[in-house]
C-alpha positions, 0 to 999 in steps of 0.5 A: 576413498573416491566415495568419501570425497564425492560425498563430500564434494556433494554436501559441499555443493549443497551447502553453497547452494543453500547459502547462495540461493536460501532466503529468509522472512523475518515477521512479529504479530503485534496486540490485537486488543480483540480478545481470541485473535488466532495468528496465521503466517502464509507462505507462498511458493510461486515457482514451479518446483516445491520448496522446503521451509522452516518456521522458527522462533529462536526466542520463544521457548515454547515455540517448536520449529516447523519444517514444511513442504509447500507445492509449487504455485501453492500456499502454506497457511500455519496457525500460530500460537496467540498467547506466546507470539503476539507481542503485548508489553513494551520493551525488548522480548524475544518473538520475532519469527523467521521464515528461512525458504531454500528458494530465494522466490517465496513470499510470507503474509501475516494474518490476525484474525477474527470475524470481527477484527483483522489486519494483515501484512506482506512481511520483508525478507532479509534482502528487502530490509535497510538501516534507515527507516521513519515510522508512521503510526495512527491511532485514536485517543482512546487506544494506543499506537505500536511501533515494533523493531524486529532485528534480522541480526545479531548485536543490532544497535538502533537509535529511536528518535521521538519526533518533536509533537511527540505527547507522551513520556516512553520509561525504559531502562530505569529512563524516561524519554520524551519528545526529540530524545533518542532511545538506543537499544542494542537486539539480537536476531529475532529480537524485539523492541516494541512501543506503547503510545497514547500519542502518534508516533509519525515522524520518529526516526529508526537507524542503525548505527552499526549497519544492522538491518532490521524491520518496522511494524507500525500500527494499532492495537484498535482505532478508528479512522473516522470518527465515531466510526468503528475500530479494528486493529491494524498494521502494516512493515514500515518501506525503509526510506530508500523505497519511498516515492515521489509519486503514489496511486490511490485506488479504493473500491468505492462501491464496497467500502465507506471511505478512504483516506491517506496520510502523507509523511516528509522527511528532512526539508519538508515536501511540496505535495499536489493531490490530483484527481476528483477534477482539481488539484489539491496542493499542500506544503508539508513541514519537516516529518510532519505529517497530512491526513486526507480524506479521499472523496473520490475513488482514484487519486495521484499523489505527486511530491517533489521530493520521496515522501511515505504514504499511508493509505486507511480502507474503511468497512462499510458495514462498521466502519472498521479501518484497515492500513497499508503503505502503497507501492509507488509506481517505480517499484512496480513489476510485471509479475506477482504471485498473490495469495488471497486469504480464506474466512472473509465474504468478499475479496477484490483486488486492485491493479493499476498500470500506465494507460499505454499497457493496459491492452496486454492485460487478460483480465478475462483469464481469472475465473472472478469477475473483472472490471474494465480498465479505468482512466485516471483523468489527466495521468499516465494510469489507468486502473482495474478491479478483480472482484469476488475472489476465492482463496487461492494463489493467484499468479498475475504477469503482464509485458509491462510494470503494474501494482496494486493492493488486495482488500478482504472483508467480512462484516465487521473487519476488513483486511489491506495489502499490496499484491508485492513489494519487488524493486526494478534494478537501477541500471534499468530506471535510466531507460526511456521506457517503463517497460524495461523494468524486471521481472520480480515475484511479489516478496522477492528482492535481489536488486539494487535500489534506484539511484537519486538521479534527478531529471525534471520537465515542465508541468502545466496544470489546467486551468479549470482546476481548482487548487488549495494552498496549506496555511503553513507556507511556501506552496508551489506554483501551479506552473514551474520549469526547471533548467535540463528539461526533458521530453516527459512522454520519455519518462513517464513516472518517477524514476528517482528515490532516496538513496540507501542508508540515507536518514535524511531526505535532501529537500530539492535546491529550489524549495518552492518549486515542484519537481516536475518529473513526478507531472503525468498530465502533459502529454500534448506534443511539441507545438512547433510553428505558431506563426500562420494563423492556420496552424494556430487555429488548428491546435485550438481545434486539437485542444478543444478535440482533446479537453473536450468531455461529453456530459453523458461520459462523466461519471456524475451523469453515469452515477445519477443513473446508477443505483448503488450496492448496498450490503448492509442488511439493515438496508436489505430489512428496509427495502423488504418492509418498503416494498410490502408497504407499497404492495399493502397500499396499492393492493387494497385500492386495487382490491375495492376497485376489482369488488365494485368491477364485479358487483357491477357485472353481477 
């Protein structure tokens, strides 16, 4: 009897273990419109004991539930059947896949990949989803956008909203919808609702009306981003609302890539967005879930908004100007401490780590067996950013005493592939501290903590005068200087610490429309100025802020770039050079070979 009940108690025990310490990933492959694609989930174990995992697809049929060990600090890479998981058609199916861990620390990427067309995404676990999520899409005429709703849970009910620039007609159900109506599906756990468009999808509002969390894949079948460019597929989870940021880094690898560019999405109310960086600030007032595309013409950005806004940032290849699409982090959600596996099958990986200036000096970049960059200044902000290049497939384990964040870009010659390195949140009783450095720490892919409250703290931005600044045709665009009443020391804050709060639709445009919340300024750091009136104090903080704005020519990086040759991959580049360099030889050669002749018919 005493057996029987301390097996018991042990299954018992085991069973509350599971159910308080398990988690689970929830993920679907959308089309790829390059044929022979092969599906790959990634899953990653950062702790140091080993876990066990199941892969399963409770709608697909012919889909056998996996279970797998994974090692501790490794990665499992399963292969996926295409042609029964990659959802095709339009409307309600049954594809979703579940990754269910006993260890609430994993992480799962999915990977579509073929040497020439790739796309690849950190996929959400259950904890990290919400109910409120605004869709952002991007596609050429040519092909079509995909939204895709992957439910976690049984008898989700979830209005679609269609935004009002909506072109297209979506028939569904023996009905048609068109611009501003409102689909409402009901799904099932592991179900999904997927959308076909001609037309960009950016701005449709997704909710559940029953508190149902459910995930977003966005993206496209095949596009381009520039055009007459090349295309690749792309996708990416959609951050739920509650995430989104006023403040985003945008770094891209200038010297391996083609160009960058990002789009800009505002919710209810609209934004007033500032992009600072290439030596000027550029501003733009955004209309309700209207959306911005930019074209990023140097290699760092800050995108400042004064109110959450979603960003979308597009990599373009350089070989094929193939695209690539991720969502970006915003900087008060970084952690110090991620767990990243870099994919196998590309020529190139690199990735990218941004922090506060201040903390960069903890950072042992020369730990990593790749090469490293040095740690970049963004000029006039609080960050400062670094490369990790040529990096092999493994699972790499990145810590550091303060938050940071940052993305991963793989290539081949023909595709190209973006992620950021994490998705974690700081805790909110952590965000009204005075430093950045009091955020937890938190694997990439994992989230137990509670989202960060609306709090609202402003100060007083001044942007220098030699920049220039572009207003939007639309209207009402923002001073290039504002206050707000209940100033605050901004070297006490940093970054943004506010974000919308959870199960909220709707972003709250703030009470003075025109005016920029100025929480979100990393460009005044310059101390107090206490006494202006001796002439002597005066002309000393003139040298001080002559000592300070002052920049040596030879520093700059237009001086340092005229001095420097470009990398240039390609091979027809290669094929140039090689036929420059025998026509230079042939050329100089012959004259040196008559002038050695006559040299010697002389001597003879």
């Amino acid at each position: 009897m005493m057996a029987m009940l301390t097996w018991t108690n042990l299954c018992l025990c085991c069973c509350l273990w599971r159910a308080t310490s398990s988690e689970t990933a929830i993920l679907a492959f959308t089309k790829n419109d390059v044929s022979d694609v092969k599906l790959y989930i990634n899953i990653v174990n950062p702790s140091n004991t080993g876990i066990h995992v199941n892969v399963s697809a409770p709608g697909i049929a012919s889909f056998q539930t996996r279970r797998k060990y994974v090692g501790p600090k490794e990665a499992l890479v399963e292969e996926l059947y295409t042609a029964g998981t990659e959802i095709i058609e339009s409307g309600i199916t049954s594809k979703g896949i579940l990754i269910h861990s006993n260890n609430t620390e994993f992480s799962v990427t999915g990977l579509s990949f073929r040497e020439n067309s790739a796309a690849a995404y950190l996929a959400r676990t259950i904890e990290q989803l919400d109910t409120n999520y605004i869709a952002m899409t991007h596609c050429d005429p040519t092909y079509t956008c995909q939204i895709t709703v992957i439910s976690s849970m049984d008898n989700a009910t979830i209005d679609i909203e269609l935004p009002e620039l909506f072109t297209s007609e979506i028939a569904f159900d023996r009905n048609v919808y068109g611009p501003g109506d409102i689909l409402e599906i009901t799904l099932q756990e592991a179900q999904t609702f997927k959308i076909n468009s001609m037309s960009d999808m950016s701005g449709a509002k997704i909710y559940s009306t029953n508190g149902k969390r459910f995930s977003v894949l966005a993206g496209s079948s095949l596009t381009s981003i520039t055009e007459g460019g090349g295309r690749d597929h792309i996708a990416d989870m959609v951050p739920p609302t509650s995430t989104w940021g006023k403040d985003y880094v945008i770094v891209w690898h200038a010297t391996r890539l083609d160009s960058a560019h990002v789009k800009v999405l505002a919710a209810s109310g609209g934004a007033n967005i500032s992009m600072i960086g290439c030596e000027r600030v550029e501003e733009h007032r955004l209309l309700e879930l209207k959306s911005y595309f930019y074209v990023i013409d140097c290699e760092r950005v800050i995108i400042v908004s004064d109110v959450p806004v979603l960003v979308t940032q597009f990599l373009v290849n350089y070989s094929h100007k193939d695209p690539a699409m991720f969502f970006p982090i915003p900087p008060q959600h970084f952690v110090n401490k991620y767990n990243v596996f870099i994919p196998p099958g590309f020529d190139y990986c690199a990735m990218n780590l941004i922090t506060e200036t201040t903390y960069t000096t903890t950072f042992t970049l020369s730990a990593f067996t790749s090469s490293f960059s040095e740690w970049t200044e963004i000029v006039q902000t609080a960050y400062s950013t670094a490369w990790l290049m040529n990096l092999d497939s493994s699972v790499m384990e990145i810590m550091n005493t303060s938050p940071f964040g940052g993305h991963v870009m793989c290539k081949t010659s023909t595709a190209i592939i973006a992620f950021p390195i994490g998705l974690g949140i700081a805790p909110a009783n952590e965000l009204q501290g005075s430093s950045s450095t009091s955020y937890a720490t938190q694997t990439a892919g994992t989230n137990h903590a509670s989202l960060p409250s609306s709090t609202d703290h402003s100060t007083t931005q001044t942007y220098p005068n030699s920049w220039s600044t572009t207003e939007e045709t639309t209207s009402g665009v923002s001073s290039t200087t504002a206050t707000a009443d209940n100033a605050i020391d901004i070297q006490t804050y940093p970054t943004t610490r506010s974000t919308i709060e959870p199960n909220e639709v709707a972003v709250s445009s703030s009470t003075a429309p025109n005016v920029i919340d100025n929480q979100t300024c990393f460009c005044c750091k310059s101390r107090p100025i206490a006494n202006l009136s001796s002439p002597e104090s005066l002309k000393e903080i003139i040298e001080n802020l002559k000592k300070s704005l002052s920049v040596s020519k030879k520093k700059t990086s237009k001086y340092v770039r005229a001095l420097t040759s470009a990398w240039d991959e390609r091979p027809s580049s290669t094929r140039i050079g090689v036929v420059g360099i025998i026509v230079l030889c042939v050329v100089f050669g012959s004259v040196m070979i008559m002038d050695v002749q006559k040299l010697l018919s002389k001597m003879v």
